[in-house]
N, C-alpha and C positions, 0 to 999 in steps of 0.2 A: 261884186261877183253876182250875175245872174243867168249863169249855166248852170243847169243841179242835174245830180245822176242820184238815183234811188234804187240801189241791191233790192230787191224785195220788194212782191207786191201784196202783201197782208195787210193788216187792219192798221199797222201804225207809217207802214211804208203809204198806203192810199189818202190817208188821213194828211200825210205830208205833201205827198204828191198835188192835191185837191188845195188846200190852201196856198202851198208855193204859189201852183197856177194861178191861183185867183186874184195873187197881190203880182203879178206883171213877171214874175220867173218861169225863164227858161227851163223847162222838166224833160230828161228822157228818164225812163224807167225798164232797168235791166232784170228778166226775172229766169230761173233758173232754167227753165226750158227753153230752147233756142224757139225765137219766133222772129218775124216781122213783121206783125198784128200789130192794128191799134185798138187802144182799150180807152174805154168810157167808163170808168168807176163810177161816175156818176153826170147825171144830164147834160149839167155843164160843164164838163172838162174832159178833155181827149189828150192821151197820150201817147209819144210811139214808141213802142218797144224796141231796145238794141241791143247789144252784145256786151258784156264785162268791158273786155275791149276796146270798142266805138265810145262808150260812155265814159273810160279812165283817159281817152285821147281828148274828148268832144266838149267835155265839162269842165266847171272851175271848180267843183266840191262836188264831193261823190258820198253820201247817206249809207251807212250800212244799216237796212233795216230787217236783217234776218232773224229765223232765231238765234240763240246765244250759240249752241252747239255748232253752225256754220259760220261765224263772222272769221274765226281761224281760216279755215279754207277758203274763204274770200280776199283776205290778207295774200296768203302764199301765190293765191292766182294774181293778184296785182302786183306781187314782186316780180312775176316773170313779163312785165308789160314796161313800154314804154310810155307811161302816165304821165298825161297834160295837166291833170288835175292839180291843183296848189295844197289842197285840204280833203281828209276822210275823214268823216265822223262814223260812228254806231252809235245805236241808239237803242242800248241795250240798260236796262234798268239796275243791276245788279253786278256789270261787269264795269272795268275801269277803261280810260283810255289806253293803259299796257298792251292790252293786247293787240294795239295798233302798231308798236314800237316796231317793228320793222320794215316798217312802211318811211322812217324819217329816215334811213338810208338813202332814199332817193328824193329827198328833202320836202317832202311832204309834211303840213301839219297835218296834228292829229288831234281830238278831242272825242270824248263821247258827252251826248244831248240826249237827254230822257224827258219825255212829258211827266209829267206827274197827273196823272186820268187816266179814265176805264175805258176800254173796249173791248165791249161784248162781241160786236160784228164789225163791217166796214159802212154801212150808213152811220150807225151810233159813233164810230170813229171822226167819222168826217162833220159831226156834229157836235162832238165832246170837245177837241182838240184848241180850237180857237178859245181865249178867256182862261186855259190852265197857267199852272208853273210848269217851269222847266227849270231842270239841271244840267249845270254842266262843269263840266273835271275836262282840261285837258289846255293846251298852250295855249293863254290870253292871249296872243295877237289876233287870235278867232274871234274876241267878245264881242269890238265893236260890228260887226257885221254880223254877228247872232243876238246881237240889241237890236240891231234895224229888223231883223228877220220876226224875235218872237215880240217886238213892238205892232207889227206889222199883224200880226194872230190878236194883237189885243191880250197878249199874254204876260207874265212874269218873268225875266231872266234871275237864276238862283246861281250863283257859283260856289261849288263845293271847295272846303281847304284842303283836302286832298285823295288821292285816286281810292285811299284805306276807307272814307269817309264813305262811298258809293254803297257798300253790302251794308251796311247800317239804316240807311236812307232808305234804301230800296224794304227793308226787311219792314219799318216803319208804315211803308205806304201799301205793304201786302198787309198789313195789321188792318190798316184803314178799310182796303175798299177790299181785298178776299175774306178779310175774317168775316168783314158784316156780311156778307152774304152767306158763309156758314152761321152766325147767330139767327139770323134771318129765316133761315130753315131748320136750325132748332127748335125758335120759337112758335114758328108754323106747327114741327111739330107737337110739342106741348098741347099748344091748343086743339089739334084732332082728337090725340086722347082725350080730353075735353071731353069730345062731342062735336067741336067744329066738323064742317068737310074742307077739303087743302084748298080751297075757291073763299070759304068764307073765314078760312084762318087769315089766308093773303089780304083780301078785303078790310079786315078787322087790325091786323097789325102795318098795312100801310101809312093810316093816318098818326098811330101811332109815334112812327117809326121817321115821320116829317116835323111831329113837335119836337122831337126829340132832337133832330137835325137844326130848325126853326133856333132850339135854344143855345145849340153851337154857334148858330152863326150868328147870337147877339151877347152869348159867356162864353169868357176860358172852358174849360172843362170840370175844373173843378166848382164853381160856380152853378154849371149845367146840370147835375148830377142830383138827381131824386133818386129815390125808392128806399127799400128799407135798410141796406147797408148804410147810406148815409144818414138813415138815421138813429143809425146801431140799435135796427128791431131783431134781437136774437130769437125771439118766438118763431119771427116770420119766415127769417133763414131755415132755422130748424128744421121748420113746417117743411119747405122744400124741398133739403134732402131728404128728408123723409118719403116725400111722394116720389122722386125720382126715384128712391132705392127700391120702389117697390112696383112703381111703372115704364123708367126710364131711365136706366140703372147705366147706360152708355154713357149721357148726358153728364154724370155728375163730375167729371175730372176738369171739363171746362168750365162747369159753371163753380165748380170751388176755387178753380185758379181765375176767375175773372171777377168772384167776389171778393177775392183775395187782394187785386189788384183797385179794386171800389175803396176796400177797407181802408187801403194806404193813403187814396188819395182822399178821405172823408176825414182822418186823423192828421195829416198835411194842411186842408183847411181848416181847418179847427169845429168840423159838424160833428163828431163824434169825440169821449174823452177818450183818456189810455187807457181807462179800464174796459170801457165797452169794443176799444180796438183788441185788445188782448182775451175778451172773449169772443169776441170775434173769428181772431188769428187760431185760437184754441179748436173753435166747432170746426172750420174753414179744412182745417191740419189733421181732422179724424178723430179729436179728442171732444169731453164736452157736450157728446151725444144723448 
């Protein structure tokens, strides 16, 4: 199959769009406003804009890469079409392929494909995208041609064991890459109070913030993990509620449930005993103080 239709022209529908193109597939890209413009997401790749329509007659597989809240009304519109297409995916992070199910009425497969990667904008899409994992939930007769496809990215194929499995997965990977960016600017903050300015708090916790990465990508996690939780320093905890309570008093719900979360997995390894877990667990919980 190398006819692809793409619902959506946002950061993960361009990002798709730009690499199809660039491994030898056929793209049209259908976007909510009627046009018949063609679009350059980027230097080298031109695409022509078509119709819901022209793209579920024209194509072998049709991409729904909207938000979540429209992939239903994208559905209902291709029920009422005469669809050439063999296969619809979404490529929704957190939804399952269900809500494609009324699309194999008219014998359509269905799956849904989620990158696993960030996009900020649609340059950094189009640069992220290639080298990730991908998920996919939805009828195996899709695989071998979504192996040639995210081979082709230089990517991972992940298949889920089933559609329940998606809001778990998803919830894990918004752990990953949105919380760090709230710890991120926690941390920032902190350091202002300090005395930093927001220029050399960013400065000062970047490099940080690469060793730290640096030690993921050569330990597990629990292996990775310094600082004083792991090494059941209760002084030094103390110390910090204490400065939060009294400078930064927002801060402290996250940072007890994530040392909370430190503690478990330091007593797990075996870096800290049961008793310094359980005073720990004690100050962490409001007691202790």
């Amino acid at each position: 199959m190398k006819t692809v239709g793409i619902v959506g022209l946002g950061r993960i529908g361009t990002a798709l769009a730009v690499s199809l193109g660039r491994h030898g597939y056929l793209v049209q890209i259908v976007r909510r406003e009627q046009s018949s413009e063609t679009v350059c997401p980027t230097e080298d790749s031109e695409f022509i804009v078509t119709t819901l329509e022209e793209a579920a007659k024209n194509t072998e597989v049709l991409f729904i890469t909207t938000p979540d809240d429209i992939i239903k009304e994208i559905v209902s519109k291709l029920q009422l079409i005469d669809t050439k297409c063999t296969a619809v995916l979404h490529m929704s992070g957190s939804l399952s392929s269900k809500i494609l199910v009324p699309l194999k009425e008219q014998g359509i497969v269905i799956g849904s494909l989620h990158p696993l990667q960030s996009f900020p904008n649609v340059k950094q899409a189009v640069e992220n995208l290639p080298g990730s994992y991908f998920t996919y939930e939805g009828d195996n007769s899709l695989l071998p041609w979504l192996s040639q496809v995210v081979d082709s990215f230089k990517g991972v194929l992940k298949v889920l064991p089933s559609p329940e499995a998606k809001v778990i997965y998803h919830a894990g990977a918004v752990i990953v890459s949105n919380y760090l960016v709230g710890l991120a600017q926690l941390g920032s903050e902190c350091l202002e109070k300090a005395g930093f300015t927001s220029e050399e708090a960013r400065e000062a916790l970047l490099p940080l913030m690469r060793g730290t990465m640096n030690n993921l990508l050569a330990l597990p996690p629990a292996k990775a993990l310094t600082g004083p939780v792991s090494r059941g320093d209760v002084g030094v905890i103390r110390s910090h509620l204490r400065a939060f309570e009294h400078h930064f008093a927002e801060v402290l719900p996250a940072y007890r449930a994530m040392a909370l979360v430190l503690a478990s997995i330091s007593i797990q390894s075996g870096k800290i005993s049961e008793e310094k877990y359980k005073e720990l667990s004690l100050l962490l919980n409001g007691g202790g103080e």
